[in-house]
Each structure stands twice: as C-alpha cells, then as structure tokens.
NUKEDREN-21790 format. One record per residue: residue in three letters; x negated, z negated, y negated of N, C-alpha, C, O in turn. Coordinates in steps of 0.001 Angstrom, whole numbers, padded with zeros to 6 digits, always signed. Layout:
BEGIN
AlaXZYXZYXZYXZY;...
% end
This chain:
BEGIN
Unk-016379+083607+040720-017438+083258+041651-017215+081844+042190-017505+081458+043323;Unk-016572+081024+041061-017094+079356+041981-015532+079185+042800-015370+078252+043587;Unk-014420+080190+042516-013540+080129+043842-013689+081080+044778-012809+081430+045564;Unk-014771+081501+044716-014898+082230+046322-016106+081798+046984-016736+082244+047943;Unk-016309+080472+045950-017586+079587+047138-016530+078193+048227-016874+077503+049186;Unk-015102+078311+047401-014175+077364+048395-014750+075857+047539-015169+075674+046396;Unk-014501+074836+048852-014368+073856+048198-015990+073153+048427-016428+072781+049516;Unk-016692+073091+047168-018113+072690+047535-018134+071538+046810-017376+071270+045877;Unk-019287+070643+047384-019951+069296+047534-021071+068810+046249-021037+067795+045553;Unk-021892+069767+046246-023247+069501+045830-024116+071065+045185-024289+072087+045849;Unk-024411+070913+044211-025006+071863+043731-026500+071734+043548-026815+070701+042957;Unk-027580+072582+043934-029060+072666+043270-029695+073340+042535-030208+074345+043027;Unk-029805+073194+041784-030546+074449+040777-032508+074703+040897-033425+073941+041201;Unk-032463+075784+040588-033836+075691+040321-033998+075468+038574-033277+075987+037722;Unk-034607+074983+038452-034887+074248+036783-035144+075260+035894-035481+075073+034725;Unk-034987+076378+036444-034869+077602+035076-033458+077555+034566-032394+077475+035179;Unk-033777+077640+033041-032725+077378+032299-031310+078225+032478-030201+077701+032368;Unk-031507+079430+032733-030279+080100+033431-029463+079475+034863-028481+078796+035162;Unk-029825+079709+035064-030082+078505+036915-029068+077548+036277-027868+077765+036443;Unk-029415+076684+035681-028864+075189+035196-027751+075726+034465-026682+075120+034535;Unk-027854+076941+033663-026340+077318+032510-025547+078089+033384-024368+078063+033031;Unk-025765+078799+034444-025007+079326+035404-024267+078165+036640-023340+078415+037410;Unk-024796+077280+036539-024741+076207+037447-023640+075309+036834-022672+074952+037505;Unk-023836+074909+035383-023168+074248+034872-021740+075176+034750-020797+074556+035241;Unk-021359+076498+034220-020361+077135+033540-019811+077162+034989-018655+076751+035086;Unk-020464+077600+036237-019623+077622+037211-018538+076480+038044-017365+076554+038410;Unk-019733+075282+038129-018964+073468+038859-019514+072946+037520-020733+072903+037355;Unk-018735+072581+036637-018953+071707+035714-018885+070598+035487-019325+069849+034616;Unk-017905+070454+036891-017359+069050+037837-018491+068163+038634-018458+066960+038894;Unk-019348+068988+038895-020079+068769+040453-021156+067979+040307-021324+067825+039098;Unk-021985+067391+040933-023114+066634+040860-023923+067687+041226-023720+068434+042183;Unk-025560+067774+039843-026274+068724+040557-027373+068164+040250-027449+067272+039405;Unk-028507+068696+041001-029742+068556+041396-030822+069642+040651-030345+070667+040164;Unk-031937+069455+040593-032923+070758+039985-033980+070199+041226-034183+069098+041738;Unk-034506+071504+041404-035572+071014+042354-036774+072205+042629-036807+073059+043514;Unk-037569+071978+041726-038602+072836+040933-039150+073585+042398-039886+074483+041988;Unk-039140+073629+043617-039368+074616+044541-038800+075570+044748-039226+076254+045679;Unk-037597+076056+043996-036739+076650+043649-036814+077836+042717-035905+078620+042449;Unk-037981+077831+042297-038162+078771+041323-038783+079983+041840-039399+080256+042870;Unk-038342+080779+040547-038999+082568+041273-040249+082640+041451-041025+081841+040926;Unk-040664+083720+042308-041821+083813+042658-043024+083417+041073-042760+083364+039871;Unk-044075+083251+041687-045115+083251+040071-045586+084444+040150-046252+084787+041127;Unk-045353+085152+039276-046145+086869+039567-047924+086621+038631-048610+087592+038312;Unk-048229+085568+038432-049280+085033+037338-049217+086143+035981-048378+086289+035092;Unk-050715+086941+036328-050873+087748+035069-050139+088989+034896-050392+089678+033907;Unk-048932+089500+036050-048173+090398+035942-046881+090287+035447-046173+091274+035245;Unk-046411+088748+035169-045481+088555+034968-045247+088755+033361-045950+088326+032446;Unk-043794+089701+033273-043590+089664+031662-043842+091449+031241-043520+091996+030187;Unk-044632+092184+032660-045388+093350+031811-044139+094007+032049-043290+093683+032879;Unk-044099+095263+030984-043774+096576+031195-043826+097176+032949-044623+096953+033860;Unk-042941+097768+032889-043182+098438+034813-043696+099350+034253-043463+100180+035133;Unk-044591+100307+032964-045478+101043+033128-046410+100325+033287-047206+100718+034140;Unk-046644+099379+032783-048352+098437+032619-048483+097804+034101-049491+097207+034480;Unk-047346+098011+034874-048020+097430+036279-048899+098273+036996-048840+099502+036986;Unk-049981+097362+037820-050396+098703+038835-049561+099418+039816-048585+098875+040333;Unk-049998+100869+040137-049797+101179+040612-050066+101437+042421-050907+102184+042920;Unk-048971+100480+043212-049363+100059+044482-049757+100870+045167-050817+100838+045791;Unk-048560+102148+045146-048545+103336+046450-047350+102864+047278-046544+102119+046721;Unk-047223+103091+048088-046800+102450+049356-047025+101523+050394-047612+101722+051458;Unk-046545+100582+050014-047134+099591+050998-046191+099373+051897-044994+099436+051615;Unk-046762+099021+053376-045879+098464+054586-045141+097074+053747-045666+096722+052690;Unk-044013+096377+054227-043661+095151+053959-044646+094226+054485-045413+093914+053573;Unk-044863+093810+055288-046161+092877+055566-047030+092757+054197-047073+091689+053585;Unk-047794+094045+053707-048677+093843+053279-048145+093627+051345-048807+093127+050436;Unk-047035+094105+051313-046174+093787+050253-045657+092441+050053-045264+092192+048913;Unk-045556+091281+051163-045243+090049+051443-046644+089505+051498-046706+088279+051407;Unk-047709+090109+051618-048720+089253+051719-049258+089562+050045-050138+088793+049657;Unk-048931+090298+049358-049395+090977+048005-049600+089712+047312-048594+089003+047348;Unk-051021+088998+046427-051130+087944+045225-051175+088854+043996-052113+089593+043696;Unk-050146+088712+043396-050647+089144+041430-052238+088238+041237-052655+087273+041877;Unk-052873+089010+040082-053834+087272+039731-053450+086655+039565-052309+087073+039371;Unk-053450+085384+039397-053307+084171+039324-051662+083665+039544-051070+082877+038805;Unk-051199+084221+040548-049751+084079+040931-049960+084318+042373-051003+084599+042964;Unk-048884+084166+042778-048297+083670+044187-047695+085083+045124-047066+085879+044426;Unk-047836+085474+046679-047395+086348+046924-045750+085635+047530-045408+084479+047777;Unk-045260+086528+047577-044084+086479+048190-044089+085513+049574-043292+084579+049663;Unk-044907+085769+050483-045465+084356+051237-045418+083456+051066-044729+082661+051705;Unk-046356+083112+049834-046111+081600+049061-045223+080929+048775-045120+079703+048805;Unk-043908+082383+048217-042991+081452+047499-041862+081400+048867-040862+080756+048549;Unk-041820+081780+049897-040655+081815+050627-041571+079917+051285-041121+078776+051183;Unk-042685+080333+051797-043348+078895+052296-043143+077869+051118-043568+076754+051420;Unk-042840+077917+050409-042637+077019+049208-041105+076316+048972-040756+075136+048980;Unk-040357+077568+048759-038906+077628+048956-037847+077079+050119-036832+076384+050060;Unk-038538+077694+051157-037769+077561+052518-037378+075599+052991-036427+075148+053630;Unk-038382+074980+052446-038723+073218+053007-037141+072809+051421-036259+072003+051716;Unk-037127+073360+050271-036476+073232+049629-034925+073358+050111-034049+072522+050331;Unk-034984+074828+050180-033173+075036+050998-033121+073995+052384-032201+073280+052782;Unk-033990+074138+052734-033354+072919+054279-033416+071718+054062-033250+070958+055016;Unk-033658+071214+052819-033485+069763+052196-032255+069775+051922-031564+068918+052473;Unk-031601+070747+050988-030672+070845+050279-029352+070931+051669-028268+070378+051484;Unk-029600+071553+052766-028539+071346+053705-028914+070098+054851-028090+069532+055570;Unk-030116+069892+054810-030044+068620+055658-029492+067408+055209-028682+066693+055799;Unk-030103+067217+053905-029597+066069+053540-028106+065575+052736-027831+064490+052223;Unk-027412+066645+052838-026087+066671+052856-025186+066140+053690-025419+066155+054898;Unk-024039+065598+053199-023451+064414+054116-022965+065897+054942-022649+066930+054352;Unk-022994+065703+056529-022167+066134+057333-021078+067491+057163-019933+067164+057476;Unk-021172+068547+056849-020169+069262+056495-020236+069860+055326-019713+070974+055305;Unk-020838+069382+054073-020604+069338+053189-021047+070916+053099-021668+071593+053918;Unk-020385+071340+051521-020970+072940+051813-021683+072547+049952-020978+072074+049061;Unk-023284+072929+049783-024006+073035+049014-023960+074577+048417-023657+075563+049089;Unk-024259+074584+047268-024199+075890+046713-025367+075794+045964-025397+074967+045053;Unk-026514+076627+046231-027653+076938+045126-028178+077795+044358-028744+078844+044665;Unk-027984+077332+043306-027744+078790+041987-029890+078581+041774-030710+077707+041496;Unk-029842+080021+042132-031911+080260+041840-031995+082014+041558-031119+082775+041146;Unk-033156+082234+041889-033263+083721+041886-033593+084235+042832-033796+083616+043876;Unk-033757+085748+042683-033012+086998+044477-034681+086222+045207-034723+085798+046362;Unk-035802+086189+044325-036937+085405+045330-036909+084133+046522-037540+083952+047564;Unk-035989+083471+045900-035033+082063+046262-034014+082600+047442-033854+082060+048536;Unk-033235+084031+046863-032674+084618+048146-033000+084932+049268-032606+084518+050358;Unk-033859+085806+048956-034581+086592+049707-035804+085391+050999-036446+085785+051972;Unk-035696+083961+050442-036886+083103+051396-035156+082318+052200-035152+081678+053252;Unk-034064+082576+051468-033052+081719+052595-032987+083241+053406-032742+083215+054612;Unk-033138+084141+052943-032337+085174+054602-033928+085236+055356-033853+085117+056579;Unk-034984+085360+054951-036097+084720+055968-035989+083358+057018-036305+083129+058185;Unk-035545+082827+056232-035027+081665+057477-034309+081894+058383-034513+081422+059501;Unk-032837+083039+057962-032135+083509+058664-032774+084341+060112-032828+084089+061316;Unk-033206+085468+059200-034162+086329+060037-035514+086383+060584-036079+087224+061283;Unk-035827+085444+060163-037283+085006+060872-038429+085538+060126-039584+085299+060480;Unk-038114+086311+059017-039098+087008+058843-039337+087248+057022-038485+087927+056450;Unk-040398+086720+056272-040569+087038+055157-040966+088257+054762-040740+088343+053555;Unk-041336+089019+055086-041476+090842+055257-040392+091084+055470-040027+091909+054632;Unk-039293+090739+056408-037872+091855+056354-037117+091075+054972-036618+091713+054045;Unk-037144+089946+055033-036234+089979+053679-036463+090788+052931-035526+091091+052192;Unk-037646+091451+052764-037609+092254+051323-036995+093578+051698-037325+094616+051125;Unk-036118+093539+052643-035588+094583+052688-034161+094748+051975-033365+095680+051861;Unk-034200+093529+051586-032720+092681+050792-033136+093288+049426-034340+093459+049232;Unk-032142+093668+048355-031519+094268+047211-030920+092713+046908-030201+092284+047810;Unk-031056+092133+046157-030360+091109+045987-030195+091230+044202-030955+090949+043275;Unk-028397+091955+044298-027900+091964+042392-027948+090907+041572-027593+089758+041833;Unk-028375+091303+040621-027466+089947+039416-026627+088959+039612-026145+089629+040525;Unk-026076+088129+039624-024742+087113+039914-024143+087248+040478-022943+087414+040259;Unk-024804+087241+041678-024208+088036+042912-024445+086593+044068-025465+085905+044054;Unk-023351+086380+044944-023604+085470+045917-023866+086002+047241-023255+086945+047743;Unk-024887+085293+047824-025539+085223+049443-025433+083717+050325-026032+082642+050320;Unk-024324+084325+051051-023432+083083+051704-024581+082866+053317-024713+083697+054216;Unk-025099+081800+053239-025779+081558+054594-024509+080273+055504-023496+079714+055082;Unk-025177+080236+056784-024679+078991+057310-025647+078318+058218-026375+078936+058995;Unk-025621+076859+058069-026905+076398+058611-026335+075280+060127-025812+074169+060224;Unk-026815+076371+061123-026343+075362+062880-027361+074512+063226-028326+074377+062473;Unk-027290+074016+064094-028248+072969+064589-029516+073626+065621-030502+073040+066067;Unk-029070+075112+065818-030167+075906+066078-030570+076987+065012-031032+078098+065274;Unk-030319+076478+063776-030803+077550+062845-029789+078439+061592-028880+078032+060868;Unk-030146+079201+061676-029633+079073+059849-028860+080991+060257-029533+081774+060927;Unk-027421+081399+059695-027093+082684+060117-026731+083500+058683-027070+082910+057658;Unk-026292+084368+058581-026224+084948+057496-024721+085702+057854-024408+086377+058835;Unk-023761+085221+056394-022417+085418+056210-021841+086649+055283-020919+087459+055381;Unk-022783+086382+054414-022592+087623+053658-023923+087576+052409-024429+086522+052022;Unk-024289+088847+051956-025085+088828+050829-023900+090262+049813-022946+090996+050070;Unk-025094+089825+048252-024357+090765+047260-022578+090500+047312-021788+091363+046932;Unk-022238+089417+047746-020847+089141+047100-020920+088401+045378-021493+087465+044821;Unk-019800+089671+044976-019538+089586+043575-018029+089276+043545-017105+090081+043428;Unk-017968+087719+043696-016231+087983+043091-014845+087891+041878-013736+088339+042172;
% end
C-alpha cells in the first residue's frame, strides 16, 4: 500500500488507535498529524450493537439515510460537515505539490468523495473495503476523484 501511494509528504490520522498503527506500519518515516475531525461517524446509542439489535429502517431514499441521527450520535451530515473543513486543511495547508495521505475510516471516505461529488447522499453510494485506498486530487477549482477501493 505505502508504494502505490508514490512519493508522499505528510501524513494525518484520525486519532483512532488503528488510524495511528496503520499510519505508523505504513510511513514510519513521515511526519504525522492526528486531527480529531477525522473520526468515524458517532452512531451514539447504536454504536457497538449487534446488526440484529439495530432498528429496523426499511428502505430509505439516500437523502433521508444522510440525514438519519442515531440517539445521541451524529447523522452522516454531521460527520461529512465535520470532516470535509478537516481534509481541505490537510491539502491546503500543504507546501505546494505536496501529496498528503490520510489514513481514517470509509465515513472519512465517503465525506472526501462528497467533496468530490457534491453530494453527501451520493457518497453513500460508495462501498468503501477494509485497507483499501481512495486516491482524490485537489485543483484550484475543486477536488476530483482518481480512484477508490485500491488494494495494492
């Protein structure tokens, strides 16, 4: 994985401890960052259950699946509006060129291809695997999408 990210600059983690041990085993070299906006969605009192003990939604449009709050947790809304000011720190304030790599979770994914695509409802149309990389690129009119689900 960390030679098919090429030659990178700067690493960010989100401060979950995997995040940081995946971060480290990959650039062990690299200067990295944690930056607690980075973290997975908060599912509050759903987080942790059994997928029998969850409710049962039905079908929901994406909209209303992006607008969805667990109790006392955050909808998918929240966390991409939360997330999104994070990733464009992480490439703005990068010297010139530099290529950043940020090890987080598919929630963390899924709010950079919203930037891409404009839209926090279509990201969730994203499958985003296990240790799997989602290559963005960020222009001066906006942010494009290179590849997702690369495993190399």
């Amino acid at each position: 994985m960390a030679a098919a990210t090429g030659a990178v600059d700067h690493v960010v983690t989100s401060p979950a401890l995997r995040c940081r041990q995946t971060a480290a085993a990959l650039f062990p070299a690299l200067p990295t960052t944690q930056d607690a906006r980075l973290w997975e969605q908060d599912f509050g009192a759903e987080d942790g259950l059994f997928y029998a003990d969850l409710p049962d939604l039905g079908v929901l449009p994406r909209t209303a699946l992006a607008a969805r709050r667990a109790p006392g947790g955050e909808s998918h809304e929240d966390m991409v509006a939360r997330a999104q000011p994070a990733l464009q720190d992480a490439v703005t304030q990068a010297p010139g060129g530099s290529t950043v790599v940020v090890v987080a979770h598919a929630g963390t994914v899924r709010a950079g291809l919203a930037l891409a695509i404009g839209s926090p409802a279509a990201a969730l149309a994203f499958e985003v695997a296990p240790l799997s990389m989602t290559s963005l690129r960020w222009h001066a009119d906006g942010w494009s999408v290179i590849a997702t689900n690369s495993i190399a």
